[in-house]
C-alpha distance (Angstrom), angle and dihedral (degrees) to the residues before:
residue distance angle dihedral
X1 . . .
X2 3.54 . .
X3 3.89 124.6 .
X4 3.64 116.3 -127.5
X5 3.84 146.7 172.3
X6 3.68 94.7 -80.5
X7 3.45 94.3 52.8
X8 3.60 100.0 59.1
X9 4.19 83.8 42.5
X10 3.45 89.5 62.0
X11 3.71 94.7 55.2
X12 3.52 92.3 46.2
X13 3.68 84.0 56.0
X14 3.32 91.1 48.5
X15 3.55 103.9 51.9
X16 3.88 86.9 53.9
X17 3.71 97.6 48.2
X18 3.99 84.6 55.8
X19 3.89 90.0 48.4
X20 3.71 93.1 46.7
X21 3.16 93.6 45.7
X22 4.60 97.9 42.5
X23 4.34 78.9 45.7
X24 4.22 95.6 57.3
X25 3.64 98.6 33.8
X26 4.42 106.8 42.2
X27 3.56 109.7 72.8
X28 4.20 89.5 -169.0
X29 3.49 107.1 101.3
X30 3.79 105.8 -131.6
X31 3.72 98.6 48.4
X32 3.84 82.3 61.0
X33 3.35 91.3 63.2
X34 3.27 94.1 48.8
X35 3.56 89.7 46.9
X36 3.91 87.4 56.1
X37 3.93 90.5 44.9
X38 4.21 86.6 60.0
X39 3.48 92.7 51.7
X40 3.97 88.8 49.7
X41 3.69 79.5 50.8
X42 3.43 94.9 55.6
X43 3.54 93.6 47.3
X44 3.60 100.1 50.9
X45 3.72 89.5 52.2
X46 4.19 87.0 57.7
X47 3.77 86.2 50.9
X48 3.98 94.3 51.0
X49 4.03 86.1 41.7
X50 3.75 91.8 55.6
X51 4.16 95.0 40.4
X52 3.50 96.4 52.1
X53 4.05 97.9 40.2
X54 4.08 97.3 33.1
X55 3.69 106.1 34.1
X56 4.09 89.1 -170.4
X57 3.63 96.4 42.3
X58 4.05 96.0 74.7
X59 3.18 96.1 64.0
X60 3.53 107.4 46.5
X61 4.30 80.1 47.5
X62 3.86 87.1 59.4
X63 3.65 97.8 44.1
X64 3.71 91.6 55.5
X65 3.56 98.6 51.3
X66 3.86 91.7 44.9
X67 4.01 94.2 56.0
X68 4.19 84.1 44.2
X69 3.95 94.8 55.9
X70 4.05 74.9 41.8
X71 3.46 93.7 57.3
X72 4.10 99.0 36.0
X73 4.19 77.7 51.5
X74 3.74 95.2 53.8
X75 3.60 96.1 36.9
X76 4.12 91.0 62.7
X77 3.43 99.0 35.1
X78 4.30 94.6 32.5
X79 4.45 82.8 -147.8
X80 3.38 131.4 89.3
X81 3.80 90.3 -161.7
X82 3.67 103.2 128.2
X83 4.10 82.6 -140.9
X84 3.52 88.1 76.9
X85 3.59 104.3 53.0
X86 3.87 96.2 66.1
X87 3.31 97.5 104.3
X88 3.83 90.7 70.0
């Protein structure tokens, strides 16, 4: 049986199914975070999937979640003034 692209998708999918789920149900604090650091798992794993399988598709992945945290940024702060981002 040959491994492909889907299969590692599905793991990534996986992994952040079982984070979403640890983060919603545990009330204790730390396994949240570890909850939250299997879903970055999970994620990661996507974004190695997709650069090693589509060569173009990583970057256009990064971009977009750049100009989001951008636009989370400049919604709070309503600046994009780097000045006004020290407190981060």
């Amino acid at each position: 049986m040959e491994i492909t692209m889907y299969h590692y998708l599905f793991i990534g999918m996986l992994m952040f199914l079982i984070g979403l789920l640890g983060s919603v149900l545990v009330k204790n604090m730390i396994k949240v975070l570890i909850s939250i650091e299997i879903m970055l798992l999970g994620v990661n794993i996507n974004f190695v999937t997709f650069a090693s399988f589509c060569y173009v598709g990583l970057g256009a992945v990064e971009l977009a979640v750049a100009l989001y945290l951008f636009y989370l940024m400049f919604q709070k702060k309503g600046s994009d003034n780097i000045e006004s981002y020290k407190g981060l």
